[in-house]
BAKOL-989050 format. One line per 2 residues: number of its first residue (from 1); their letters; for each residue x, y, z of C-alpha. Coordinates in steps of 0.05 Angstrom, whole numbers, padded with zeros to 5 digits, m for minus. Each point is the difference from the previous one (the first is absolute). Layout:
REM residues N
NUM	a	X/Y/Z; ...
//
This chain:
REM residues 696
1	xx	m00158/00506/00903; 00078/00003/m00005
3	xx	m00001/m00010/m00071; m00051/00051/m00010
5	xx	00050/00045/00034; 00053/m00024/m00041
7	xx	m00036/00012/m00062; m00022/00073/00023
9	xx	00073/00014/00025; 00019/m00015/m00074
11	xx	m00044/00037/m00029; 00018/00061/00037
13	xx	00066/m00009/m00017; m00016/m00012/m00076
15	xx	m00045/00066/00012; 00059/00047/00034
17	xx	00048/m00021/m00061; m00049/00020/m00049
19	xx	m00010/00070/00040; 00073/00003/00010
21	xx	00015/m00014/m00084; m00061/00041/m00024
23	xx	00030/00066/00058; 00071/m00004/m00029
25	xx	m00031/00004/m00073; m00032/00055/00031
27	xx	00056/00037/00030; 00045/m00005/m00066
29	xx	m00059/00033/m00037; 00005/00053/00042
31	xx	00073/00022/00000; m00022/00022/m00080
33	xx	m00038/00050/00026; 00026/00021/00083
35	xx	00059/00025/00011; 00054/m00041/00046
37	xx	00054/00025/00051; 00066/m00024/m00019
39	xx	00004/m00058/00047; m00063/m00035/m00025
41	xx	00027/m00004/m00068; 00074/m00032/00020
43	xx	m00057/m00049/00021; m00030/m00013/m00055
45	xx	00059/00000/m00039; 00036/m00047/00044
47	xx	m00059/m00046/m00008; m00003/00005/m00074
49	xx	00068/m00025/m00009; m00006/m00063/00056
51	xx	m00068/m00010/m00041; 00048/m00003/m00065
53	xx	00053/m00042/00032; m00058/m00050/00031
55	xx	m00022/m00008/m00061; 00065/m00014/m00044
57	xx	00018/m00059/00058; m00063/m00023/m00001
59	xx	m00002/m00010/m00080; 00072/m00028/00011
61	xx	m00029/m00055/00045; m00065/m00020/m00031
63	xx	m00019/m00068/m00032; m00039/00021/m00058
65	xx	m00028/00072/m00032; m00068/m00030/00034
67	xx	00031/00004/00076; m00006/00070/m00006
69	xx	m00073/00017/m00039; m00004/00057/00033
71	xx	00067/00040/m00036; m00047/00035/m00042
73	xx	m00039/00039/00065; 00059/00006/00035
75	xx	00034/00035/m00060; m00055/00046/m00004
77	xx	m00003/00022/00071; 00079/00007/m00001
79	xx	m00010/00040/m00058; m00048/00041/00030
81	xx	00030/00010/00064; 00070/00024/m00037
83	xx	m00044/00053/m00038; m00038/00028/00059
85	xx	00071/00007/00037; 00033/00029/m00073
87	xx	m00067/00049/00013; 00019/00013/00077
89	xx	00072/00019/m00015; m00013/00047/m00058
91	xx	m00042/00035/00045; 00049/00005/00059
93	xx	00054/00019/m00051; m00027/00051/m00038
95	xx	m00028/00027/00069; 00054/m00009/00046
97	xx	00064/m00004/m00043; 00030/00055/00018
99	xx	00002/m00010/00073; 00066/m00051/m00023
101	xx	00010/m00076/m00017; m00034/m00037/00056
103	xx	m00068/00042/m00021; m00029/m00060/m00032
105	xx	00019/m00045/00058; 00071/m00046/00008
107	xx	m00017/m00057/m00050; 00004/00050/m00051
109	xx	00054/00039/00019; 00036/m00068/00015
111	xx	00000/m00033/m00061; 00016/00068/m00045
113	xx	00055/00004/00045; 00023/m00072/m00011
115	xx	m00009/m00006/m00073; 00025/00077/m00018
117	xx	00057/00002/00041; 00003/00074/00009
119	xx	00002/00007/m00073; m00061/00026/m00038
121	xx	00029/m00034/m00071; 00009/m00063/00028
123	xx	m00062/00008/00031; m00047/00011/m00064
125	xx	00053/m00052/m00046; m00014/m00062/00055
127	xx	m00081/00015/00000; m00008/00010/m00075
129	xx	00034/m00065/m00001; m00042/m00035/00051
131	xx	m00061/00028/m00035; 00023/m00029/m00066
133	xx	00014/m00069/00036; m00065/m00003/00025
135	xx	m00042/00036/m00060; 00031/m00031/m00061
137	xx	00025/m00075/00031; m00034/m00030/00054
139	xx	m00072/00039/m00002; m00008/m00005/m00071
141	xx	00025/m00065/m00003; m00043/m00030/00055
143	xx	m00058/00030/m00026; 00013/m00034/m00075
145	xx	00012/m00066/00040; m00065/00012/00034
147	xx	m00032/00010/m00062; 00025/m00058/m00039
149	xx	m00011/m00046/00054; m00074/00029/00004
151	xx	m00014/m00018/m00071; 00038/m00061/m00006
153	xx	m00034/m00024/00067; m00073/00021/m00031
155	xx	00011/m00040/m00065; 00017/m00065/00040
157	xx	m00057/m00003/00043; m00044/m00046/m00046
159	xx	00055/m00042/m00012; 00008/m00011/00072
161	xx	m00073/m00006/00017; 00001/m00062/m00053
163	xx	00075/m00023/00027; m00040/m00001/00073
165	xx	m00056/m00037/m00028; 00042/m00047/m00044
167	xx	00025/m00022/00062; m00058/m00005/00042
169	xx	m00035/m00050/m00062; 00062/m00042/00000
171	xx	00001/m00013/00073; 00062/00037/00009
173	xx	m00027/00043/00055; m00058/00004/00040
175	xx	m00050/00053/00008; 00025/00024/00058
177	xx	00066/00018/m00035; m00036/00021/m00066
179	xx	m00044/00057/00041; 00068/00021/00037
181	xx	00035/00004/m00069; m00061/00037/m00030
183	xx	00010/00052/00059; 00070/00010/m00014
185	xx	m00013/00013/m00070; m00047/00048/00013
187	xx	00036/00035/00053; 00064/00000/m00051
189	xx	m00028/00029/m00051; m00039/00051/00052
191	xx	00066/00015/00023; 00034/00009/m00054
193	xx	m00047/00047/m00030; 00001/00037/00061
195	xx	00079/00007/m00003; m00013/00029/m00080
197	xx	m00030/00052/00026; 00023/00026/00076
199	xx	00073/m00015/m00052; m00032/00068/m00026
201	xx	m00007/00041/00073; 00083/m00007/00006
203	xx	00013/00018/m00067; m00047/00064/00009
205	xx	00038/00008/00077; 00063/00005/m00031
207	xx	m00021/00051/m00056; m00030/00045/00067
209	xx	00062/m00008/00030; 00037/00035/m00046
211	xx	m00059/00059/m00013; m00005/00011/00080
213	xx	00082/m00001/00009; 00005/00050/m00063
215	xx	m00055/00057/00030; 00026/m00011/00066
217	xx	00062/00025/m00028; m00026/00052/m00048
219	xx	m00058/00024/00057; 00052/00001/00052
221	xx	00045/00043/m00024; m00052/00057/m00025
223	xx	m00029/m00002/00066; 00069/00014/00033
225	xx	00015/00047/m00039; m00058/00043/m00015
227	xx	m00032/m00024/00070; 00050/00007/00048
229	xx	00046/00037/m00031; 00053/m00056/m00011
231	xx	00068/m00003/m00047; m00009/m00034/m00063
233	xx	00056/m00044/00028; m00029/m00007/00067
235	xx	m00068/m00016/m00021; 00033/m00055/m00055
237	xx	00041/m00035/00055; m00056/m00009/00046
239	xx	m00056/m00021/m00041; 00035/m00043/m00049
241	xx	00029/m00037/00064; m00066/m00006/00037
243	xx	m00039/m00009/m00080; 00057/m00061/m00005
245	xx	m00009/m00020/00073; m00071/m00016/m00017
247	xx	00008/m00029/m00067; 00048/m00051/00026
249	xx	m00045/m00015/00062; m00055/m00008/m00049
251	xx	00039/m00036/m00063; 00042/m00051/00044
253	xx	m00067/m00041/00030; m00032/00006/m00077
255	xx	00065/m00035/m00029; m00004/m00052/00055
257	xx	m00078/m00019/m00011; 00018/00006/m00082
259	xx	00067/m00054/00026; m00053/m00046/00028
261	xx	m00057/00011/m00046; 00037/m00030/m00056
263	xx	00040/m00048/00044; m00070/m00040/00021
265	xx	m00030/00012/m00080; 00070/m00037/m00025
267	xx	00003/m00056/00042; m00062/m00028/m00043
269	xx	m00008/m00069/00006; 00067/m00019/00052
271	xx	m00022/m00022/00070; 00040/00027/00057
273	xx	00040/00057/00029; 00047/00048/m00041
275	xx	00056/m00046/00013; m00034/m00061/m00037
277	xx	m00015/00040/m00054; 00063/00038/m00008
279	xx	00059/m00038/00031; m00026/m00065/00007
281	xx	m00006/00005/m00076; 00068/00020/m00021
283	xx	00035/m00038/00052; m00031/m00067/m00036
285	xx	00051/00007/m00061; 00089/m00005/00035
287	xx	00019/00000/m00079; m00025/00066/m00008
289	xx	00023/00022/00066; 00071/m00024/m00024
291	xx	00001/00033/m00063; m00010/00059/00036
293	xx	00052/m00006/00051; 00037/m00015/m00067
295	xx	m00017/00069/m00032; 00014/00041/00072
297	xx	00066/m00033/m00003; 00019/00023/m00063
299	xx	m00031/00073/00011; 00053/00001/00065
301	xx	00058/m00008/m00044; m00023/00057/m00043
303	xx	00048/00068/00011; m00036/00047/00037
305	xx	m00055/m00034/00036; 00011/m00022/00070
307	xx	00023/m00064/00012; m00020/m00023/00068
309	xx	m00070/00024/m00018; m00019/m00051/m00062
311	xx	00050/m00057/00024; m00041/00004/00065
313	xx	m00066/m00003/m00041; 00034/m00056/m00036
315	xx	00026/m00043/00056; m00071/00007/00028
317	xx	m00035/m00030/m00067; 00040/m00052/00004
319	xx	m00012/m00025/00077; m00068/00008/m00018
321	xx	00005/m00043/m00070; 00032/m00053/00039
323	xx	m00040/m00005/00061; m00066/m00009/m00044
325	xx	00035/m00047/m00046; 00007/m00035/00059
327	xx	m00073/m00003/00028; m00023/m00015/m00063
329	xx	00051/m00060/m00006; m00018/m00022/00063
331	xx	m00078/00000/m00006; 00011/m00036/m00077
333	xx	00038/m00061/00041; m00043/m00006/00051
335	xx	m00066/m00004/m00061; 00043/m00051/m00029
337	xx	00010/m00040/00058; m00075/m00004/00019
339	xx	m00014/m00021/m00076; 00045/m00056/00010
341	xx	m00023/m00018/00064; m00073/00002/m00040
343	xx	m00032/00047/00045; m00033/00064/m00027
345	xx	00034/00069/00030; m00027/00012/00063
347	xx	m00051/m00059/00015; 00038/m00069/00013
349	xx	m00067/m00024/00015; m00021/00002/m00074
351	xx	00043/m00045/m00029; m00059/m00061/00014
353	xx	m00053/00055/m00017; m00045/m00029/m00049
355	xx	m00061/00037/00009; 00014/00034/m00060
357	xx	00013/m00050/m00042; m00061/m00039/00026
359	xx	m00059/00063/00001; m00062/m00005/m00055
361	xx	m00027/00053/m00017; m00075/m00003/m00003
363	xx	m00004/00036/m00071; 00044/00019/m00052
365	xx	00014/00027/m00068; 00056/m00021/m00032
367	xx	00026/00031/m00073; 00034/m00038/m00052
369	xx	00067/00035/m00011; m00026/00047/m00069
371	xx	m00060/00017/00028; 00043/00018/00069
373	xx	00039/00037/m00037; m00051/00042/m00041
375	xx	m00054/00008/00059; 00066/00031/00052
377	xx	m00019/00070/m00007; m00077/m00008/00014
379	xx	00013/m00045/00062; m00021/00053/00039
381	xx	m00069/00002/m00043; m00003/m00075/00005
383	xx	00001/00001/00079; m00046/00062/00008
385	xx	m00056/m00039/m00039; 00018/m00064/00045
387	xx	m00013/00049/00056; m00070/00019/m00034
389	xx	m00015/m00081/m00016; 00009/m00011/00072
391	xx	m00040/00051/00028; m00057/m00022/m00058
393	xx	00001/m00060/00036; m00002/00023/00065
395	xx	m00060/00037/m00011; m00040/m00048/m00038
397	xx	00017/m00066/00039; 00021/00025/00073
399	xx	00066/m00023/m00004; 00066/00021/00002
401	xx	00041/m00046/m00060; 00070/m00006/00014
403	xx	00057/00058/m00023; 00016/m00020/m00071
405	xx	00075/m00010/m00021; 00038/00004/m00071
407	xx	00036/m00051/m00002; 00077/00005/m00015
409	xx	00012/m00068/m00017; m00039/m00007/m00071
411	xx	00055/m00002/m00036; m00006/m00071/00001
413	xx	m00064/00006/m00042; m00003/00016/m00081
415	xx	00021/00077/m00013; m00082/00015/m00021
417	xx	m00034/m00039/00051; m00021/00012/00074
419	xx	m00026/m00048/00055; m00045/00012/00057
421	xx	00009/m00036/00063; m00041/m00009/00063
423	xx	00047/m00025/00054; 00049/m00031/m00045
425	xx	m00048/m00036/m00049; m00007/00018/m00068
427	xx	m00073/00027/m00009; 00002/00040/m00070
429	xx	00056/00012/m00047; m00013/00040/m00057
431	xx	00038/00030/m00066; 00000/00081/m00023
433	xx	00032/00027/m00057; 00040/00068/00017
435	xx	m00024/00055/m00037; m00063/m00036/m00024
437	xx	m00079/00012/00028; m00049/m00055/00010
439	xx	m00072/m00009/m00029; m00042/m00043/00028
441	xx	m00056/m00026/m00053; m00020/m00060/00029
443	xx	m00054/m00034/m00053; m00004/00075/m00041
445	xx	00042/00009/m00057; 00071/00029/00006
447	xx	00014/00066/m00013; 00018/00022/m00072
449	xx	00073/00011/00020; 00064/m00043/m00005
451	xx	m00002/m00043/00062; 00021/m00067/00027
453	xx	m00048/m00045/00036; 00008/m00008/00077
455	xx	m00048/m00023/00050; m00014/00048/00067
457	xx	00046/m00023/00061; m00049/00009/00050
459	xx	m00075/m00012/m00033; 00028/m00045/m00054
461	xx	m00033/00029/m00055; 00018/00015/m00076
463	xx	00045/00056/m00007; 00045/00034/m00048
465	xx	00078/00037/00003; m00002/00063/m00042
467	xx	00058/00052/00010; m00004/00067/00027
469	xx	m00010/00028/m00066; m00072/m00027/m00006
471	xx	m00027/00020/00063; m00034/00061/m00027
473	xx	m00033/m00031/m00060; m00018/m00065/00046
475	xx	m00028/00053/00052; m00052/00026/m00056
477	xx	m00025/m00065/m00020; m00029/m00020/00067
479	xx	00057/m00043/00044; 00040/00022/00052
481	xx	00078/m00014/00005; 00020/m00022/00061
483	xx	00084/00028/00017; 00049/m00054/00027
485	xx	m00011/00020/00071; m00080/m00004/00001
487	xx	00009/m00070/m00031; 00050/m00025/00059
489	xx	m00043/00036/00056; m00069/m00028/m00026
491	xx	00033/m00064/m00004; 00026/00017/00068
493	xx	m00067/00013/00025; m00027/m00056/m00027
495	xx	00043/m00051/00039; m00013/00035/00061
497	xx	m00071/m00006/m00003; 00006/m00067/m00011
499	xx	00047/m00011/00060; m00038/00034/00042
501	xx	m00014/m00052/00057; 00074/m00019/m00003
503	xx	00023/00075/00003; m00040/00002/00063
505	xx	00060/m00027/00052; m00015/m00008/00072
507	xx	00029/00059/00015; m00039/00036/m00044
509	xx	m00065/m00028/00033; 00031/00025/00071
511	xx	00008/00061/m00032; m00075/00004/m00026
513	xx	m00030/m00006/00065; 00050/00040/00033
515	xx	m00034/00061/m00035; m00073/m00016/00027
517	xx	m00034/00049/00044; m00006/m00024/00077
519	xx	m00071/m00022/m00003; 00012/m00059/m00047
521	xx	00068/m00014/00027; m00044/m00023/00057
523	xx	m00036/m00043/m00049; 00065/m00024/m00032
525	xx	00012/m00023/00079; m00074/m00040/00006
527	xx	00011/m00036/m00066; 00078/m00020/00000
529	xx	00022/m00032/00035; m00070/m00020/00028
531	xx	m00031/m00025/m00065; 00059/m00004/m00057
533	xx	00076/m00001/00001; 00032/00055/m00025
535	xx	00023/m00043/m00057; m00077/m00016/m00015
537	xx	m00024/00078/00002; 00059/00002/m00044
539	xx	m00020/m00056/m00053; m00064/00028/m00010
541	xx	00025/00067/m00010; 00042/m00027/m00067
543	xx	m00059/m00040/m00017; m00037/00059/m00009
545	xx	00060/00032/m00035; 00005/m00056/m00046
547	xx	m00065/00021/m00036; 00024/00066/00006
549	xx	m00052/00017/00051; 00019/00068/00033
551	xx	00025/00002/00079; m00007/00076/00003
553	xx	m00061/m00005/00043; 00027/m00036/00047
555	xx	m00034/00014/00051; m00060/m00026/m00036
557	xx	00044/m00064/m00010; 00010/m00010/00076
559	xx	m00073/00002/00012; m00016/m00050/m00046
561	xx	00054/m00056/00028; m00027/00016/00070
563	xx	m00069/m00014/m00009; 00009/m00074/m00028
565	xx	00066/m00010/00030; m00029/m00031/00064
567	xx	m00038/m00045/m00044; 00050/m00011/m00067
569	xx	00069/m00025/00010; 00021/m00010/m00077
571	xx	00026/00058/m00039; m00038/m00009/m00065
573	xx	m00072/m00004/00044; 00022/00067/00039
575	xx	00033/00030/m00071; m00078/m00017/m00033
577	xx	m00037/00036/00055; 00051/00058/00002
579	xx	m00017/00011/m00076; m00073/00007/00007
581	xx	00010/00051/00053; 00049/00033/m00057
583	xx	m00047/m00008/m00058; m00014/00073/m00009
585	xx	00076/00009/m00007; 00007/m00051/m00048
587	xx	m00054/00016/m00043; 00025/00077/00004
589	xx	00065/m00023/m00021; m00026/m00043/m00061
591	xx	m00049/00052/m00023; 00005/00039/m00059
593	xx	m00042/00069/m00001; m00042/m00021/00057
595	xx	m00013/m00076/m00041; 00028/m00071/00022
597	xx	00002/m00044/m00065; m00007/m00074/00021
599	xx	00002/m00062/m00043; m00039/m00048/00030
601	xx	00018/m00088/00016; m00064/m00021/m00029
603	xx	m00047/m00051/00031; 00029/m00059/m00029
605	xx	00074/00017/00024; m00036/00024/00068
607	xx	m00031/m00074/00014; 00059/m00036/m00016
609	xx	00042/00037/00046; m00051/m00004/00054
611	xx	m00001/m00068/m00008; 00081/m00009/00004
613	xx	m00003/00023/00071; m00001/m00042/00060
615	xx	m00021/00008/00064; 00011/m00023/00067
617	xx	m00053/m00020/00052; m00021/00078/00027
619	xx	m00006/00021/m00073; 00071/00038/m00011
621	xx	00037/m00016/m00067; 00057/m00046/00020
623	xx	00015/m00020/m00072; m00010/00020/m00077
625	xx	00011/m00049/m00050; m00008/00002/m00080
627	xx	00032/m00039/m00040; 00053/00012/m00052
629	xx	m00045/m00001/m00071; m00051/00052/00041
631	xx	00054/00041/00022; 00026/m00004/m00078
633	xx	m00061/00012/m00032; m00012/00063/00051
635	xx	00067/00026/m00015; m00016/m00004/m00069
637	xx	m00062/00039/m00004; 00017/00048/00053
639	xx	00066/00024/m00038; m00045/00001/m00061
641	xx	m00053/00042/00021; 00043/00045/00056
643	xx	00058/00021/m00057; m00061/00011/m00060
645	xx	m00023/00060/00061; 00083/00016/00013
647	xx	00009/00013/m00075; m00056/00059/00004
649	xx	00028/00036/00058; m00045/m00010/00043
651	xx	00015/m00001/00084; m00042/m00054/00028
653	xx	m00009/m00050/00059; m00019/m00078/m00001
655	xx	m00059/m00010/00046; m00019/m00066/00027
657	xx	m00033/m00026/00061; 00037/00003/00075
659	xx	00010/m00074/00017; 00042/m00003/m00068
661	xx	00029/00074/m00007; 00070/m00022/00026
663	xx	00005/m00070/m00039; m00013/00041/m00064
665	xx	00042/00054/00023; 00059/m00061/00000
667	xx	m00013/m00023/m00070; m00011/00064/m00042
669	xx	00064/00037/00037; 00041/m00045/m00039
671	xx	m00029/00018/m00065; m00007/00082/00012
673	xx	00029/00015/00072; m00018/00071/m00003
675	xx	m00081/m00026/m00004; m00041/00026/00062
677	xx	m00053/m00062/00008; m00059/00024/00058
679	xx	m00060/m00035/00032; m00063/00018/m00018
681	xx	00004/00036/00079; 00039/00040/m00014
683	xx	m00020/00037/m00072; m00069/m00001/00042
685	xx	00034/00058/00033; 00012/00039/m00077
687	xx	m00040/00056/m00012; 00001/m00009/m00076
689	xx	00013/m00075/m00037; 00008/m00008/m00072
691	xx	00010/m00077/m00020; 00030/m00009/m00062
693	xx	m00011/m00067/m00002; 00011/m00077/00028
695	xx	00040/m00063/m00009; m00049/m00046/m00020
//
């Protein structure tokens, strides 16, 4: 109940602002068009120049252009409000004017006063010049800053979008940080664009300024004289002063907004207050502060110029030269002394950190030191379509694969070759050509094009180099040229997929479960630790990975280990059951147009090994055994038969009975590990099977 009344009391607070902003919006609308009494507009006027001062401090102060996103309304409102009160005092002038000064209130009256000095040349001289100051320097040239930082802010965005996810593919941040940094982007550029164009409502304030001031003076004195019967002279000294009065009251606020409009555009990409960017900055250099002292010392000595003016200048150029010589001396000694010591600046802790030295990362891309070199400007490219890979593989296989890094220590490999490492260990390395396309052929003929033979990184297949120059010609014949990247990145891929059940880290099983709904979080609970380990749930996970058998429906997953968990304790018994449950998904994933293509064991290869298995006493397989010529002679025609169906194309799956699914799986992954062999269970559950054939 209190927090409901907390949350109400909020609420209505958040409610009387809103009334409060959207009343005063209100109320400055209607000074255009109801006239005021004197004392409401040394209000408003009063206001409009503590609104102009508030504003410069606060731009003084701020962190970054972003602190204050909201510049662009308030320069519109101030602009507004200004206007409607340049309306209000024409109106009291040209009505009232003649009653004397203090007719359009004491504000007015007060500054003409101030800044004409009882003079009406002086008068006119120090506001044309104010005008000029505000029209030709700072207005116009905040408005060009806002313009050019618009544009130039614009054109970057893609380059920072691919910056942010550079980063976020390499590991360097998170996605946290990578959503934060996309906001900021987009409120920068928001911003910025924003700033282009309220840049526009000061210019256009200033230009008013100068129209209202000029028929205040030209209005006011007809009306005195043909109106009330005023001098020429009379009518001049009082509505030029009151005209001026205004103009001032008006002009003075517009050149402080224009002052901080293009103080928080120029501070660009410095952090900090005013001082960091200004003083901070030109502090950090005492020879240039001597040389200066130098040059006021010498102007001192010069007849005619005051002396005690630039030697005081001087003298204090040179306090300050040696005073930051100084600090900086002082913080270079101290830097030296910790490197002695062998501790890192600021964290004696460090010097026995080896954590660094000592971390693996789980994959990574390293660059011989040409193709490094020649591949630097599309790193960005590279990591976006790491980004992609990993999301491909999140979607197909349920599974997050760890942030891939580019590795900055291939120089030790050959300038045109790259390596691919999972957790340390070498698991591809591969040669490109810079400049050059490759075409795979395999067993077809080559293309009729200057080439050099090669053979595919990743698929190991026949392929040819051909240069840039071919591309088109090879493109009309039939093949496709693969660019440097796409043959690192497929390669890439490639190694991943075969990793897979390595890739998946304990922590990346916590993480897995983590994201399952509530329901089978309380079957996660009646299986482990009831049934299985954590570490067993997690070995048949990356036994089904390591045929490349999808986890995305896990769910479905879960509900397969927990009906034969109470009954199965070994991994590979619970990993067969949990892949007849996922036969539909398998045989979705292997079919082509609606058809699973199967090659067949054959009888002969079927009996023999039925016959290698042994069992125990209740009837469970406790052994297989074949000997060495069988297991020769089966390699032999397997490879034969399987790579005659490989050289056509085709997509297929080995089929063989249950009992010896997984023995046959063992032998033929050595031969083609990428080869999906099934039980005759599970194509049961195809809708369409098209055997090509059998090893027999």
């Amino acid at each position: 109940m209190a927090e409901q009344i907390v949350v109400r009391g909020s609420r209505g607070q958040l409610a009387s602002k809103d009334v409060a902003f959207a009343a005063a919006v209100v109320a400055v609308l209607t000074i255009l068009f109801l006239p005021l009494p004197a004392l409401i507009i040394d209000l408003g006027l009063a206001v409009s120049i503590s609104v102009s001062i508030l504003i410069l401090m606060v731009a003084l102060w701020i962190e970054k252009p972003l602190d204050l996103s909201a510049f662009p309304t308030i320069l519109l409102i101030t602009t507004i409000l200004r206007l409607a009160l340049n309306v209000a005092t024409t109106r009291v002038i040209l009505s009232n004017g003649a009653e004397g000064h203090l007719a359009a209130g004491h504000v007015v009256a007060g500054f003409a006063d101030f800044v004409m000095s009882g003079d009406l040349v002086i008068g006119l001289v120090v506001f044309a010049i104010l005008i000029t100051i505000n029209f030709m320097v700072i207005t116009k040239g905040a408005s060009r800053m806002a313009e050019v930082s618009a544009r130039f802010t614009l054109d970057a965005v893609p380059g920072k979008q691919m910056a942010i996810d550079a980063d976020l593919s390499a590991g360097v941040i998170d996605e946290n940080e990578a959503r934060i940094r996309r906001k900021e982007l987009e409120e920068e550029s928001s911003f910025f664009g924003a700033m282009d164009g309220a840049s526009k409502f000061v210019r256009g304030d200033a230009i008013a300024g100068i129209i209202i001031t000029a028929i205040n003076m030209i209005g006011g004195i007809l009306i005195g004289v043909f109106r009330h019967g005023m001098t020429f002279t009379g009518a001049a000294d009082v509505f030029v002063k009151l005209s001026v009065g205004d103009g001032l009251v008006s002009q003075i606020p517009a050149l402080i907004i224009s002052l901080a409009s293009g103080l928080l555009i120029s501070k660009g990409g410095t952090r900090g207050s005013a001082d960091k960017a200004v003083i901070d900055q030109l502090g950090a250099y005492p020879k240039a502060l001597m040389l200066a002292g130098v040059a006021s010392m010498i102007l001192s000595l010069a007849p005619g110029l005051p002396f005690p003016v630039f030697a005081g200048i001087g003298s204090l150029l040179f306090a300050l030269a040696y005073m930051i010589s100084r600090r900086i001396a002082t913080a270079e000694a101290l830097d030296a002394k910790r490197e002695q010591e062998g501790a890192p600046p600021g964290d004696e802790d460090n010097r026995y950190a080896f954590k660094g030295v000592l971390a693996t990362h789980e994959i990574e891309l390293c660059l011989g030191k040409q193709i490094s070199s020649a591949l630097v400007s599309r790193h960005a490219e590279i990591a976006h379509r790491m980004g992609n890979m990993r999301r491909h593989f999140a979607k197909k296989y349920g599974i997050l694969i760890p942030e891939i890094r580019i590795g900055d220590d291939g120089l030790d490999l050959p300038p045109k070759k790259y390596c691919i490492r999972i957790y340390g260990t070498d698991t591809g390395l591969g040669e490109i050509r810079i400049g050059e396309y490759l075409v795979v052929t395999g067993k077809g003929p080559k293309p009729n094009v200057p080439s050099e033979d090669t053979t595919d990184p990743a698929f190991g297949a026949n392929a040819v180099w051909i240069s840039e120059a071919h591309t088109g010609a090879v493109r009309r014949a039939g093949y496709s040229p693969i660019d440097n990247i796409s043959v690192v990145l497929t390669h890439l891929r490639e190694c991943i997929s075969s990793n897979l059940p390595l890739l998946l880290s304990y922590s990346g099983y916590r993480r897995l479960l983590e994201r399952l709904d509530p329901e089978y979080k309380k079957l996660l609970d009646e299986v482990v630790p009831g049934h299985l380990s954590n570490s067993g749930l997690h070995s048949i996970f990356r036994l089904l990975l390591s045929e490349r058998v999808s986890l995305r429906n896990i769910t479905l997953v879960l509900e397969a280990v927990a009906e034969v968990a109470p009954h199965m304790r070994k991994p590979e018994q619970i990993c067969e059951h949990v892949r007849l449950r996922l036969a539909p998904q398998i045989c979705g994933d292997l079919a082509l147009n609606g058809v699973v293509s199967i090659v067949r064991m054959g009888a002969r290869w079927d009996t023999v090994f039925h016959q290698a298995l042994r069992r125990d006493a209740r009837g469970e397989i406790a052994d297989f055994e074949l000997d060495q010529k069988s297991i020769e002679l089966f390699c032999t025609e397997a490879s034969k038969a399987i790579q005659s169906y490989l050289d056509t194309g085709a997509q297929f799956a080995l089929v063989t009975t249950p009992e010896a699914r997984t023995y046959v799986r063992m032998i033929t992954e050595r031969l083609f590990p990428t080869l999906p062999v099934l039980s005759h269970l599970e194509v049961a559950r195809a809708p369409n099977l098209k055997q090509l054939g059998s090893i027999s």
